[in-house]
Residue frames as qw, qx, qy, qz and C-alpha x, y, z in Angstrom:
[[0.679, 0.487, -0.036, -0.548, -155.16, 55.45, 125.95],
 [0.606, -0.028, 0.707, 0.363, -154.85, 52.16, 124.19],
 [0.075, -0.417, 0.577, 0.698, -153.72, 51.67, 120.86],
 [0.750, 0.280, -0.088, -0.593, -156.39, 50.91, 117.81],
 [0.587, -0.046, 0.787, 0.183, -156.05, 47.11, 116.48],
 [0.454, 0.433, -0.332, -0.704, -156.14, 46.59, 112.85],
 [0.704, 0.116, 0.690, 0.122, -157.33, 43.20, 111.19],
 [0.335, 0.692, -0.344, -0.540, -155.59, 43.21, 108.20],
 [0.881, 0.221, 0.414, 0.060, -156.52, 40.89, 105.29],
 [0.459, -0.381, 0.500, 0.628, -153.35, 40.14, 103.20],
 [0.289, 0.313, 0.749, 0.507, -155.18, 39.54, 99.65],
 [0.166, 0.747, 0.297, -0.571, -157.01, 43.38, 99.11],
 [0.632, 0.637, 0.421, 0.133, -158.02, 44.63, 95.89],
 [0.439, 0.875, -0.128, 0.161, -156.34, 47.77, 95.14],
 [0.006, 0.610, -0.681, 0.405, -153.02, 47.78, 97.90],
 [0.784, -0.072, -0.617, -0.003, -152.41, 44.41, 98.95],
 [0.414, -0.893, -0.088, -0.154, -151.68, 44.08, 102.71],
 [0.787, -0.143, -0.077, 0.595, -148.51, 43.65, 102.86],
 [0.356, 0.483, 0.203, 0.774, -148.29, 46.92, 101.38],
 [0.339, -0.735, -0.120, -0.575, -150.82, 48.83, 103.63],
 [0.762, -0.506, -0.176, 0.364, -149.28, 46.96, 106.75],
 [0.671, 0.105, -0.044, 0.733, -145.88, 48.83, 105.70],
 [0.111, 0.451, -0.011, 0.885, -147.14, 52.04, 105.24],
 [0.459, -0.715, -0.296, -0.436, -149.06, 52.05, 108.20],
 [0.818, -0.198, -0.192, 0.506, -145.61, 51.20, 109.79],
 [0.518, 0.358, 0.172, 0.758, -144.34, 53.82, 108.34],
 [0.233, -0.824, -0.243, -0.456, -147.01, 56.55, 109.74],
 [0.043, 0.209, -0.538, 0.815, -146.10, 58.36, 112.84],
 [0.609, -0.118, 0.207, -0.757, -149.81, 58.35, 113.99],
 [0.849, 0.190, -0.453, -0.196, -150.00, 54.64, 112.88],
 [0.447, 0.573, -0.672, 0.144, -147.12, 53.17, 113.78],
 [0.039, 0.120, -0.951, 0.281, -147.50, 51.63, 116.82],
 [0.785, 0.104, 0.368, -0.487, -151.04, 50.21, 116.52],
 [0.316, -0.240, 0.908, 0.136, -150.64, 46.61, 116.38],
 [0.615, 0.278, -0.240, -0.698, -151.72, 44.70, 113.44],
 [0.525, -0.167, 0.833, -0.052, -153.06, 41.16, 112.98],
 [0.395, 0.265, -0.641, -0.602, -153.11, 39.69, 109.34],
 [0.815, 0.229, 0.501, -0.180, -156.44, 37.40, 108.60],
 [0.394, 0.527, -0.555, -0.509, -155.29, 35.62, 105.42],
 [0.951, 0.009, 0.274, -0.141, -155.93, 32.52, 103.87],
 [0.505, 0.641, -0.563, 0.133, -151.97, 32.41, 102.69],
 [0.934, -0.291, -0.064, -0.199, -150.96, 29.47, 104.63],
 [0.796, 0.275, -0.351, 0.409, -147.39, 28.50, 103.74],
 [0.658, -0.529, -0.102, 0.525, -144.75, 28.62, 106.46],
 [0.276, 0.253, 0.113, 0.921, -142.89, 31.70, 103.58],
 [0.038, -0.617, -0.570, -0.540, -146.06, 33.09, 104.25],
 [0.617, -0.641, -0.362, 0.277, -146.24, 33.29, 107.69],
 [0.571, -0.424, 0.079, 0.699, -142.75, 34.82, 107.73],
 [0.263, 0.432, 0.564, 0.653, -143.42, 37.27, 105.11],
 [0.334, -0.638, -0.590, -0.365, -145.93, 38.60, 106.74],
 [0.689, -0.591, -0.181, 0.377, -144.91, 38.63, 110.66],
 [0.475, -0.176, 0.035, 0.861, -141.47, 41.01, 108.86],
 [0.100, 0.525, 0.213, 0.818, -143.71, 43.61, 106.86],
 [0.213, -0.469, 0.181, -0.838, -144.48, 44.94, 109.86],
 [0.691, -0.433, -0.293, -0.498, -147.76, 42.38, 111.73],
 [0.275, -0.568, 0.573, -0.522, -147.93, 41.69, 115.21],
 [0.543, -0.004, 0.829, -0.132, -149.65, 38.37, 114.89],
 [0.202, 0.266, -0.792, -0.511, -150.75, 36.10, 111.83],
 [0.570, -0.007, 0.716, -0.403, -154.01, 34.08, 111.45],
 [0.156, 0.063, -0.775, -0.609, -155.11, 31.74, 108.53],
 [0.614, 0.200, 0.164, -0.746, -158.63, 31.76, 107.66],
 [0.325, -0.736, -0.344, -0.484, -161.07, 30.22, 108.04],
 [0.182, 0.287, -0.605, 0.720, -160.74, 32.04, 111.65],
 [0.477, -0.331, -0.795, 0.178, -161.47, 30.69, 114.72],
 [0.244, -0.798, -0.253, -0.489, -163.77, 33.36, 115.95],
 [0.704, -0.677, -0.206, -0.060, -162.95, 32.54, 119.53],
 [0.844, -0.204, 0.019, 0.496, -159.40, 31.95, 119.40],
 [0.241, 0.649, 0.126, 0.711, -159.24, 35.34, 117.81],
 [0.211, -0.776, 0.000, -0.595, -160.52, 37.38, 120.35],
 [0.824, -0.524, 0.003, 0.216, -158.44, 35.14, 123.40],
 [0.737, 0.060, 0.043, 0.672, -155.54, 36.39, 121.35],
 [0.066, 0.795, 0.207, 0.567, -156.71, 39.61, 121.07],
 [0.498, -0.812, -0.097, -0.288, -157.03, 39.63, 124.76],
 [0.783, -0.464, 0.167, 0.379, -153.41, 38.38, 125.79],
 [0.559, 0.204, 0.003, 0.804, -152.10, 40.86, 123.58],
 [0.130, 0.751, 0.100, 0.639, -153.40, 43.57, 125.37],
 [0.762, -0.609, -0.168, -0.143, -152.53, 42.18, 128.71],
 [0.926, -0.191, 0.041, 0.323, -149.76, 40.70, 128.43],
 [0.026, -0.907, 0.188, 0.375, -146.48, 43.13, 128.26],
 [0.863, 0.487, 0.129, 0.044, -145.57, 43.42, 124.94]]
């Protein structure tokens, strides 16, 4: 059984994602389903910021629809 994928956007109204990335680290039942952060935070802190609370990959928006879902697919191929 593979693992769910989350797109998490960093900039949410009530629990930013950094926050909901963590605790979703944090879950046993969670934990290992990989997340990828859509955000339109750009800066190179940002990146890294991001990539430690927990995400598996990082995209800045606007997102390349395609290039999304080629990453999508070489991270479930490829051995992680």
């Amino acid at each position: 059984m593979g693992a769910d994928l989350v797109l998490m956007d960093i900039q949410l109204p009530e629990m930013d994602g950094i926050t909901a990335t963590k605790t979703l680290k944090n879950n046993i039942n969670t934990k290992d389903n990989p997340i990828f952060a859509l955000t339109a935070y750009a800066m190179k802190t940002d990146r890294e910021r991001i990539l430690n609370a927990g995400c598996d990959k990082y995209f800045t928006k606007p997102i390349d629809t395609i290039s999304l879902s080629e990453e999508i697919d070489l991270f479930f191929t490829s051995d992680q």
